[in-house]
N, CA, C and O atoms as a Tinker XYZ file with bonds, in Angstrom:
   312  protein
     1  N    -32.819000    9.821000  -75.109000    73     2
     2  CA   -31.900000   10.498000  -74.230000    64     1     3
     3  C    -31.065000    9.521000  -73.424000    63     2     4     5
     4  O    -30.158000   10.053000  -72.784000    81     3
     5  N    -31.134000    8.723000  -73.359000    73     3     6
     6  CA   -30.653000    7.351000  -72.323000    64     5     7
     7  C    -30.817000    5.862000  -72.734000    63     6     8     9
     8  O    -31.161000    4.813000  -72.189000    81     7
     9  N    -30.421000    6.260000  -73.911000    73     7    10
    10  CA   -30.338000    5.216000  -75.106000    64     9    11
    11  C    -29.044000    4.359000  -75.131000    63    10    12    13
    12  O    -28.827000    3.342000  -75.789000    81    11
    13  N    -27.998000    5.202000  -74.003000    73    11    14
    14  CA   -26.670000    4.680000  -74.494000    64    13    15
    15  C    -26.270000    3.931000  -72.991000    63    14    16    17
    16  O    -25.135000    3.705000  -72.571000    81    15
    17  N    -27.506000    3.641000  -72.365000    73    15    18
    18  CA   -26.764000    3.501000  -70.995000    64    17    19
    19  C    -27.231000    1.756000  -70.979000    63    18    20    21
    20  O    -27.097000    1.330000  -69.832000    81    19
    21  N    -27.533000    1.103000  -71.564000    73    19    22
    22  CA   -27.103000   -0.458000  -72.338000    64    21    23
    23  C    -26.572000   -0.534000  -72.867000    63    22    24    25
    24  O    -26.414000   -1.627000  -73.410000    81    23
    25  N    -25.733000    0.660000  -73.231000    73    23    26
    26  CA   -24.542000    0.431000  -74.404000    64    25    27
    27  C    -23.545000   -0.020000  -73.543000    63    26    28    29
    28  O    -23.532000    0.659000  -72.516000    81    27
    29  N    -22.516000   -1.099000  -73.564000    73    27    30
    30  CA   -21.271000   -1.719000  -73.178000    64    29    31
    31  C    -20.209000   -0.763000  -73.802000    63    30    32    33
    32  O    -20.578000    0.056000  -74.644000    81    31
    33  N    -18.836000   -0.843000  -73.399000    73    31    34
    34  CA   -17.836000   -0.228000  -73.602000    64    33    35
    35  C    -17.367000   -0.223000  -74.820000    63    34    36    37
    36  O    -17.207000    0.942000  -75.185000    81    35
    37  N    -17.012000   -1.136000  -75.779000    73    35    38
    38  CA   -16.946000   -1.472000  -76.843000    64    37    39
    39  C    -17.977000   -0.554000  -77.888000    63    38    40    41
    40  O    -17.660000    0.352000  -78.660000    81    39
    41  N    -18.875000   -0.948000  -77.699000    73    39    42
    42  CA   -19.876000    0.036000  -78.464000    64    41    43
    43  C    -19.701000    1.715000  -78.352000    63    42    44    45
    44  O    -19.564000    2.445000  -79.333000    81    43
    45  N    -19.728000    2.074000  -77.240000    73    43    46
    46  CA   -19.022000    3.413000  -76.849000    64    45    47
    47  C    -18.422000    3.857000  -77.616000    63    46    48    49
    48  O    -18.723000    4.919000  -78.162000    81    47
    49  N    -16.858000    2.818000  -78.025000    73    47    50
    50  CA   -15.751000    2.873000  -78.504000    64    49    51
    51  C    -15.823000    3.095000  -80.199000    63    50    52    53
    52  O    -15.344000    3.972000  -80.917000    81    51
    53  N    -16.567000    2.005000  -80.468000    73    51    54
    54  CA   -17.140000    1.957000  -81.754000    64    53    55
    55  C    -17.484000    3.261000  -82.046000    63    54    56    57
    56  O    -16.840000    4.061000  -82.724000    81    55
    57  N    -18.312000    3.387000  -81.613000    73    55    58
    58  CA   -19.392000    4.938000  -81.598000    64    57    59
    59  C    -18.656000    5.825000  -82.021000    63    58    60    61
    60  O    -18.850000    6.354000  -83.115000    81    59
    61  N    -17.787000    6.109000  -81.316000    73    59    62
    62  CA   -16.331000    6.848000  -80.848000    64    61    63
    63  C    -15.704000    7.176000  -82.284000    63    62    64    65
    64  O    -15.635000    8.334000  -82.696000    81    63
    65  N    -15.180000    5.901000  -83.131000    73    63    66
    66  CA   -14.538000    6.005000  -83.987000    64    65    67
    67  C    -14.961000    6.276000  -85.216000    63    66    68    69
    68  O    -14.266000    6.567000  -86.190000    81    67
    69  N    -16.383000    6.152000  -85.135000    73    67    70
    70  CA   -17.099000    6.103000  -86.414000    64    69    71
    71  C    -17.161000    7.584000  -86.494000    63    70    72    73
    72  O    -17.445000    7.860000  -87.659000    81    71
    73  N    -16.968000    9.108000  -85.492000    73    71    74
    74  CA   -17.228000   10.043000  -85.822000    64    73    75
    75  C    -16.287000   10.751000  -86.237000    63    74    76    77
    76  O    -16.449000   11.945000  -86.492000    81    75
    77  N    -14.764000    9.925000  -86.421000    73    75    78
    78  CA   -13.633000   10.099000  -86.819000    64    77    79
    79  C    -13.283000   10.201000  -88.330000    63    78    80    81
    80  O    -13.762000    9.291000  -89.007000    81    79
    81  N    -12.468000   11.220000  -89.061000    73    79    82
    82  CA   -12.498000   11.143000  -90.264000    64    81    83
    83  C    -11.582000   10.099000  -90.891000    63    82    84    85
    84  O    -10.816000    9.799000  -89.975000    81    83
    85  N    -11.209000    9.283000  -92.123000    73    83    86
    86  CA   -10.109000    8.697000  -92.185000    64    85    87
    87  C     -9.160000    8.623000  -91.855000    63    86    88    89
    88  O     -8.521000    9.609000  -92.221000    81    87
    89  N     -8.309000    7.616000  -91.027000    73    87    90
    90  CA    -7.276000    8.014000  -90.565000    64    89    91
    91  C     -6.333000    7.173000  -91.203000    63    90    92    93
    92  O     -6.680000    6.146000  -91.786000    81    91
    93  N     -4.519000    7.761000  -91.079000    73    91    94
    94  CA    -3.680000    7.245000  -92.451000    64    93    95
    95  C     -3.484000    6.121000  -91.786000    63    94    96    97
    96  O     -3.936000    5.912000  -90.661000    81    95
    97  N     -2.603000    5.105000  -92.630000    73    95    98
    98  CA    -2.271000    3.920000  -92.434000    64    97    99
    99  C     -0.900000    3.899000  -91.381000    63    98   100   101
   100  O     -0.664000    2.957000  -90.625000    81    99
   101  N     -0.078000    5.094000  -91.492000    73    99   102
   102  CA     1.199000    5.229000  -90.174000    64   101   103
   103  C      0.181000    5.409000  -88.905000    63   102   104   105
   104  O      0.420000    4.789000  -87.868000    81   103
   105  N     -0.542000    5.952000  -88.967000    73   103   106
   106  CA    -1.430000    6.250000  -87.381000    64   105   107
   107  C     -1.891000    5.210000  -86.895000    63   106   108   109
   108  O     -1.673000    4.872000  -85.731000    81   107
   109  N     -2.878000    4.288000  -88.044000    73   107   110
   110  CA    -3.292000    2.886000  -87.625000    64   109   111
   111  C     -2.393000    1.836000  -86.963000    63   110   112   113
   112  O     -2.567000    1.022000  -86.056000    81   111
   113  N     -1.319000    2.175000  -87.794000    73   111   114
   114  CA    -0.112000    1.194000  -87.259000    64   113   115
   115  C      0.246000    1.649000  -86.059000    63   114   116   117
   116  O      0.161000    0.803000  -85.169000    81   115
   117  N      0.678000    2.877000  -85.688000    73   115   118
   118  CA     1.069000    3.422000  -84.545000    64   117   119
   119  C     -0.055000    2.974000  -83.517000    63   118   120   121
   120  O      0.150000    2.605000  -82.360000    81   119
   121  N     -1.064000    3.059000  -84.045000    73   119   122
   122  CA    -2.573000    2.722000  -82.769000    64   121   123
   123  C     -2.164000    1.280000  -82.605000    63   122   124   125
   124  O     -1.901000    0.747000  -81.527000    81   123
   125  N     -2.139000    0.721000  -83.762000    73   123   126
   126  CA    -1.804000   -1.137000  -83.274000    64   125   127
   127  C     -0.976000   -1.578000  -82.384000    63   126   128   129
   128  O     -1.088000   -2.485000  -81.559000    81   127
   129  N      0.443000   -0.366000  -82.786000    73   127   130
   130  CA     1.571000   -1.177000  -81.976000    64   129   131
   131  C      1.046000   -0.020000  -80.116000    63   130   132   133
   132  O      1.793000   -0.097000  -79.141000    81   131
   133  N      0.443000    0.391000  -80.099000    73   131   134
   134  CA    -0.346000    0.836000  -78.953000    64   133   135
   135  C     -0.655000    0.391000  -78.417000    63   134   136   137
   136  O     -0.227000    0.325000  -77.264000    81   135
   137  N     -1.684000   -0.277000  -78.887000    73   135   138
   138  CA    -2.649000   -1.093000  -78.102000    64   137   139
   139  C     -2.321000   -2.612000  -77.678000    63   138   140   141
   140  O     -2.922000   -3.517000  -77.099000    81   139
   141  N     -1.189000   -2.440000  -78.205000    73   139   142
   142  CA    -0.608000   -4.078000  -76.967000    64   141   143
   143  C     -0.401000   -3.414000  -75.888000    63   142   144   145
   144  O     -0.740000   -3.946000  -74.831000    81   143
   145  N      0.074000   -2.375000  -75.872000    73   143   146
   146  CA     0.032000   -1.762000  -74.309000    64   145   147
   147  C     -1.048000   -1.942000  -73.211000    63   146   148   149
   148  O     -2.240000   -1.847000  -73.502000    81   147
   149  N     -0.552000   -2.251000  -71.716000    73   147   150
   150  CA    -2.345000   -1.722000  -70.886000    64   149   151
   151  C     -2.149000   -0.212000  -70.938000    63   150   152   153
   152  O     -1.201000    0.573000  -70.990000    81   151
   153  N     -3.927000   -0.148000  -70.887000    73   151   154
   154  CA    -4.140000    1.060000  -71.495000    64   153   155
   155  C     -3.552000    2.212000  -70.625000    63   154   156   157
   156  O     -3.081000    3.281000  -71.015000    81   155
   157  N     -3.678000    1.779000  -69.457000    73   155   158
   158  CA    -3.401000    2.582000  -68.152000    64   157   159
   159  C     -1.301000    2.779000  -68.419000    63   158   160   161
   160  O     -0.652000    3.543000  -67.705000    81   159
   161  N     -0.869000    2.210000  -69.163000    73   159   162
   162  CA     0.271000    2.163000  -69.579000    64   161   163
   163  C      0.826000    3.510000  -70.944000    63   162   164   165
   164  O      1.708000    4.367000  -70.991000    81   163
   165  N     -0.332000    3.014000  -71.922000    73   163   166
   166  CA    -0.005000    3.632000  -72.984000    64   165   167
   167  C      0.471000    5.030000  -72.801000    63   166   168   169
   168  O      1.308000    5.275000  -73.670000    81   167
   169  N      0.233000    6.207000  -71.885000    73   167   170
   170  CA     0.409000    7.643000  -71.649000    64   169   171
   171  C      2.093000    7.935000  -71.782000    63   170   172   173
   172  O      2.648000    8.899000  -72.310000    81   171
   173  N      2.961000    6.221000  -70.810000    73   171   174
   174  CA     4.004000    6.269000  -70.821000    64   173   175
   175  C      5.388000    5.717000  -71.443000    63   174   176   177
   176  O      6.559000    5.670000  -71.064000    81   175
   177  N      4.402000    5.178000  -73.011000    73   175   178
   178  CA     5.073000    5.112000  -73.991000    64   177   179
   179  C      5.698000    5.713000  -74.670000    63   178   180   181
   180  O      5.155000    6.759000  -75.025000    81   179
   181  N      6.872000    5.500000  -75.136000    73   179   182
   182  CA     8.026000    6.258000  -75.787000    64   181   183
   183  C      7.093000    6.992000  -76.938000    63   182   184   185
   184  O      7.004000    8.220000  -76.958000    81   183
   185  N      6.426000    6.183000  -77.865000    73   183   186
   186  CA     5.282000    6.662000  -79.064000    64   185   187
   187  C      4.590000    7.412000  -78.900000    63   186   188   189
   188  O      4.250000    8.195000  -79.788000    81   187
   189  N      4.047000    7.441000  -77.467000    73   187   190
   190  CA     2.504000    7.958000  -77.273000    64   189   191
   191  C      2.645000   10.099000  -77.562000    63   190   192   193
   192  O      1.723000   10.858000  -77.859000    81   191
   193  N      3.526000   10.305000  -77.417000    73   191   194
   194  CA     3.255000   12.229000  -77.639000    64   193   195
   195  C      3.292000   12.023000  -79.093000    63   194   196   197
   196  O      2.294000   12.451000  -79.674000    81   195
   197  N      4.485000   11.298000  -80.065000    73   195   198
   198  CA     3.993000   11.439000  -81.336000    64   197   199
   199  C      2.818000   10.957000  -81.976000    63   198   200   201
   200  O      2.541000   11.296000  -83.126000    81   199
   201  N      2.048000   10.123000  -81.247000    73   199   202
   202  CA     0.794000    9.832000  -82.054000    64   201   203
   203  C     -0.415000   10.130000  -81.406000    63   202   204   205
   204  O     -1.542000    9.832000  -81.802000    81   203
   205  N     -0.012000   10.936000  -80.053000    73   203   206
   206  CA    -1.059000   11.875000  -79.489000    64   205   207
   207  C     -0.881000   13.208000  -81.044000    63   206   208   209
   208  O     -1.679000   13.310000  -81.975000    81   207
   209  N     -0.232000   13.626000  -80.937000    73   207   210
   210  CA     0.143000   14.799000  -81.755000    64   209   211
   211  C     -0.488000   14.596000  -83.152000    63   210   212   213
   212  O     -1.175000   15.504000  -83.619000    81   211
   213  N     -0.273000   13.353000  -83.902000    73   211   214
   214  CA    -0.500000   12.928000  -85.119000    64   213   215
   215  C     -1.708000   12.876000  -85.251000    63   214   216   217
   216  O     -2.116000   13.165000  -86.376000    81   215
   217  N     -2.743000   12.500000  -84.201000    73   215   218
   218  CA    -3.805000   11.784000  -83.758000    64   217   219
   219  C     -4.637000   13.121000  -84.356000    63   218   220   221
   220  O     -5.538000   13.014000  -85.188000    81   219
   221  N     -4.130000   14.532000  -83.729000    73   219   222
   222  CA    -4.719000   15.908000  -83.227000    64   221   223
   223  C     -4.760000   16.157000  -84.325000    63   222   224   225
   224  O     -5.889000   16.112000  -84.814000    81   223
   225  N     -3.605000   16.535000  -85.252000    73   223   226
   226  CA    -3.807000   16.500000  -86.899000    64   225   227
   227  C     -4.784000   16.210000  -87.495000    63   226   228   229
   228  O     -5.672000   16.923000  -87.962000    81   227
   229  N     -4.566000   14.557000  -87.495000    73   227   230
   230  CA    -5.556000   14.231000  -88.648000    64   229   231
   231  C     -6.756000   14.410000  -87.802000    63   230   232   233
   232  O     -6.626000   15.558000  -87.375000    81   231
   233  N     -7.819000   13.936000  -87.333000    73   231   234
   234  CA    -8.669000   13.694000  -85.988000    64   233   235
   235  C     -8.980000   14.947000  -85.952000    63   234   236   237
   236  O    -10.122000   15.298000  -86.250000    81   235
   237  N     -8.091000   15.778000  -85.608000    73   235   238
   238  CA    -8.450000   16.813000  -84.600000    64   237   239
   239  C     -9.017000   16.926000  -83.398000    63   238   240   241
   240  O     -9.426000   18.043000  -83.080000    81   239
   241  N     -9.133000   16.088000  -82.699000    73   239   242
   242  CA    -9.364000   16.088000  -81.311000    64   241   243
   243  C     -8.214000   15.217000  -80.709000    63   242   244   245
   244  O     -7.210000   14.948000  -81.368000    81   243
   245  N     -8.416000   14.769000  -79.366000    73   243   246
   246  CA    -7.615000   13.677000  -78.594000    64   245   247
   247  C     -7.841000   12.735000  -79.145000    63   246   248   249
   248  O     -8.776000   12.608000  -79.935000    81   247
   249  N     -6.732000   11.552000  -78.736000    73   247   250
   250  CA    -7.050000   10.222000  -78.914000    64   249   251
   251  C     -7.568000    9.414000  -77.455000    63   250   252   253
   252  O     -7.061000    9.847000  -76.420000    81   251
   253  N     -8.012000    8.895000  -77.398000    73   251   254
   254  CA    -8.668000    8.122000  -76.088000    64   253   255
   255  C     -7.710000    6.675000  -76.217000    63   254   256   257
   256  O     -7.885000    5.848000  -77.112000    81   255
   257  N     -6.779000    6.567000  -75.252000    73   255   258
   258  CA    -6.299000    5.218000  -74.915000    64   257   259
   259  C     -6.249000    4.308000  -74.987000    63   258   260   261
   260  O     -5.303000    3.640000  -75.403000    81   259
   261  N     -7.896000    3.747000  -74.362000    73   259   262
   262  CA    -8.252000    2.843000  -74.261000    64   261   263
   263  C     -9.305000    2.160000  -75.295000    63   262   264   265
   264  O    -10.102000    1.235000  -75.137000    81   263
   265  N     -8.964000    3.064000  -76.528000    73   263   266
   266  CA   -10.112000    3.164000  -77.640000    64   265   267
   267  C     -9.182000    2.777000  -78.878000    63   266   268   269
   268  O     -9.588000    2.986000  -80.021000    81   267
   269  N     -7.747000    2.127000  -78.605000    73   267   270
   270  CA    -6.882000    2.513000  -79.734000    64   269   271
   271  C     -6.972000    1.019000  -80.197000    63   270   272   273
   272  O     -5.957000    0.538000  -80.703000    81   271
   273  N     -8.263000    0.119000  -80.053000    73   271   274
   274  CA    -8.254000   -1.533000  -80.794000    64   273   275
   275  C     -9.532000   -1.144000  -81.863000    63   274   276   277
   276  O     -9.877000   -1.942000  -82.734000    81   275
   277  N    -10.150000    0.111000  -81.692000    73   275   278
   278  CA   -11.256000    0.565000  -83.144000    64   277   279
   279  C    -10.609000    1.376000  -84.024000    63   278   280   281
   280  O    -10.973000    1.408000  -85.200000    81   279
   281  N     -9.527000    2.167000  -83.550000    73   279   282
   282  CA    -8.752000    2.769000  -84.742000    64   281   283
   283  C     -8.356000    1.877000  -85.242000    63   282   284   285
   284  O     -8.905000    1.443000  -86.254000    81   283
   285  N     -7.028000    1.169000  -84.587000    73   283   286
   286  CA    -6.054000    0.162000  -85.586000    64   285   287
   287  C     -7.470000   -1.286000  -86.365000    63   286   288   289
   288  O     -7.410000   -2.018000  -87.353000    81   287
   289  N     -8.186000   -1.154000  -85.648000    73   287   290
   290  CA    -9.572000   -2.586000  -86.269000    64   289   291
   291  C     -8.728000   -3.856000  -86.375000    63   290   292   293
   292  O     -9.008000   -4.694000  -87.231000    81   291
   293  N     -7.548000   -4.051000  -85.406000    73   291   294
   294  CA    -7.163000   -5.573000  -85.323000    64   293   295
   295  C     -8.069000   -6.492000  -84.492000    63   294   296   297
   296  O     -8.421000   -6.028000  -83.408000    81   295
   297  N     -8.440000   -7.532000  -84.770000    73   295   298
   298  CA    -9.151000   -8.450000  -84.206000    64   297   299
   299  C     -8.724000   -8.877000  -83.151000    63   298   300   301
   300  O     -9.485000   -9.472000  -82.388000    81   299
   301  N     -7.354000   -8.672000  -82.834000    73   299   302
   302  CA    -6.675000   -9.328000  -81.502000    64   301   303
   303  C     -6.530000   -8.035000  -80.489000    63   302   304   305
   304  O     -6.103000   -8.056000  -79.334000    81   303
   305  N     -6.975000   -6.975000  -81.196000    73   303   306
   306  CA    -6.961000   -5.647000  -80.284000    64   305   307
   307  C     -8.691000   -4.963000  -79.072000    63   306   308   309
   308  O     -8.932000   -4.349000  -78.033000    81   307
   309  N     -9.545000   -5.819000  -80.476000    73   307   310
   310  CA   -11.149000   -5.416000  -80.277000    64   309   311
   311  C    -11.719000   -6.457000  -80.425000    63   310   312
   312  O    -12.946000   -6.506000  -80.338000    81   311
């Protein structure tokens, strides 16, 4: 029950993405060029409603912000 509370943020994140179904290669990209953003930034990106929207599609849920360096899986992101 409280297994996750040594879990660090990253792992969270991880966690996060792994319950996600494939996502396409325009979304990944869209998450990449995202996540140079601070995260606290990203909401007020020109991109961000179309790949909130895109996100809901494929996903079907939200996208989380600050979670967008395990979608795109760039090394300079996560």
């Amino acid at each position: 029950m409280y297994e996750h509370l040594g879990e660090c943020l990253a792992d969270r994140q991880r966690r996060w993405a792994d319950t996600l179904p494939p996502l396409s290669d325009e979304l990944r990209e869209l998450a990449c060029l995202l996540a140079d953003e601070e995260p606290r930034k990203i909401g007020a990106h020109p991109l961000w409603p179309l790949f909130r929207n895109l996100f809901r599609a494929e996903a079907g849920t939200d996208p989380d912000p600050a979670a967008l360096g395990v979608i795109c899986e760039c090394p300079e992101h996560f």
